[in-house]
C-alpha positions in Angstrom: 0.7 6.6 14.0 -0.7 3.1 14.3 -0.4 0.5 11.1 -4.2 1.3 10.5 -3.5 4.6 10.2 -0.9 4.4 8.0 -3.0 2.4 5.8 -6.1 4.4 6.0 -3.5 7.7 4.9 -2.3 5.8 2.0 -5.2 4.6 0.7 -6.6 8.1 1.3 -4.2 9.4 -0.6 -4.9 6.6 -3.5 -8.0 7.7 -3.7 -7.3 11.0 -4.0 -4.4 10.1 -6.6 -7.1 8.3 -8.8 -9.8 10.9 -8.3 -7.6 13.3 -9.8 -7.1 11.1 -12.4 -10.4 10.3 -13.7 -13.6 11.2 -11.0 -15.3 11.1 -7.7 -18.1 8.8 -9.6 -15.4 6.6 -11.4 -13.8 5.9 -8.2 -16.8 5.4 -6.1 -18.3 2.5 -8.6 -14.4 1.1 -8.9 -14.2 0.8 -4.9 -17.9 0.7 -4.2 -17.9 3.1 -1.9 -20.6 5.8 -2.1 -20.1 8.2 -4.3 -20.6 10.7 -1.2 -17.7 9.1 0.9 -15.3 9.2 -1.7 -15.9 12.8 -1.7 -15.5 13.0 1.7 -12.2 11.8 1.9 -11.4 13.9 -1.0 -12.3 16.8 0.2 -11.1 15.9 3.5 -14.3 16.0 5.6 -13.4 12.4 6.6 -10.2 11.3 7.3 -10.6 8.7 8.9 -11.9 5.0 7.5 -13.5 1.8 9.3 -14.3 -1.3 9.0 -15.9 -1.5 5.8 -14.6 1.0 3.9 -10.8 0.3 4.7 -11.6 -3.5 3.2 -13.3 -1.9 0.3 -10.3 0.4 -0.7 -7.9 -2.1 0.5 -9.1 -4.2 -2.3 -10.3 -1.9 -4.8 -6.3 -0.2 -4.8 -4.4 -3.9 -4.6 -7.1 -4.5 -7.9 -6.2 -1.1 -9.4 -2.4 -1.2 -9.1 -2.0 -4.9 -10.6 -3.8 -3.5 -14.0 -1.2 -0.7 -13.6 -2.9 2.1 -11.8 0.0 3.2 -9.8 3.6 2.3 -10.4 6.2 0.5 -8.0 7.0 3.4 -6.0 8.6 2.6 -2.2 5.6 3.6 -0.6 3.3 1.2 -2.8 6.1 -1.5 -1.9 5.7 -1.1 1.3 1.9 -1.3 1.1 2.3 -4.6 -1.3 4.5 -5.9 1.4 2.7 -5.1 4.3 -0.4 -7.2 2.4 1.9 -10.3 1.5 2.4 -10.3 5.4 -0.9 -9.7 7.1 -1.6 -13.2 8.1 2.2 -12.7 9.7 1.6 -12.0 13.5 1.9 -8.1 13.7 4.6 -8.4 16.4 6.4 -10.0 14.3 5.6 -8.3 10.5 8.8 -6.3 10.5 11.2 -8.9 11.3 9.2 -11.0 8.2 9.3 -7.7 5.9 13.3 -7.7 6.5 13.4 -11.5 5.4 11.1 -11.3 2.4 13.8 -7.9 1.7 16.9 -10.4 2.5 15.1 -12.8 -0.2 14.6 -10.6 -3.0 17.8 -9.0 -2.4 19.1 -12.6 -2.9 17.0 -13.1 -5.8 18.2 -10.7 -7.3 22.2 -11.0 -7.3 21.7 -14.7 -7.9 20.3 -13.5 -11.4 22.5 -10.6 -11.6 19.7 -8.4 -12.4 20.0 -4.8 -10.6 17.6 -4.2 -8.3 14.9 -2.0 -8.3 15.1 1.2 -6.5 12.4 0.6 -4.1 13.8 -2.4 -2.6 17.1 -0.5 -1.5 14.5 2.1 0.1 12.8 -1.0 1.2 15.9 -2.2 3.2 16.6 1.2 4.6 13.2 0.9 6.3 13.8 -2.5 7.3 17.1 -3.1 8.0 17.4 -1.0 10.9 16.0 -3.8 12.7 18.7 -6.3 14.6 19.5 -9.3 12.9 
């Protein structure tokens, strides 16, 4: 599966996540995408998203989850960290994921706060890259 279409699943899956929360129409005016494509990918007519639509979700979810739409989970960590990154050359996103990890993982026992549990899940994805 490519990186786009790893997005494109897990904004799919946002959408379907927030859908069930509240409604097709809700959604659609949120991400302002028609009303008939959000029901699309709902009801899985479309499954795949272009262009357009993937920069319409992109930041209709990244403006959703920072009012607290979804939670911190390691899947929407690695979505936040793949966005922090994209002006990072692809070739080299994973090696600059695995740094940012290193960092935070850093931060962290320099303030002897535990860390959170998606950054260990984080480093498993990560850290099986060389050094």
């Amino acid at each position: 599966m490519s990186d786009g279409e790893g997005e494109a699943a897990f904004l799919i899956a946002a959408v379907r996540r927030e859908v069930g929360r509240s409604s097709i129409r809700a959604v659609a005016q949120k991400s302002g995408v028609s009303h008939g494509g959000i029901a699309n990918l709902v009801s899985g007519k479309t499954g795949r998203l272009y262009g357009t639509t993937v920069s319409k979700l992109r930041d209709w979810y990244l403006r959703q989850w920072a009012t607290g739409g979804d939670g911190l989970t390691p899947e929407v960590a690695a979505y936040l960290i793949e966005q922090v990154l994209t002006a990072i050359a692809p070739e080299k996103r994973k090696a600059a994921a695995l740094e940012l990890v290193r960092a935070l993982e850093s931060f962290y026992a320099r303030h002897h706060t535990p860390r959170p549990a998606w950054l260990s899940t984080a480093r498993s994805e990560y850290g099986a890259l060389p050094r």
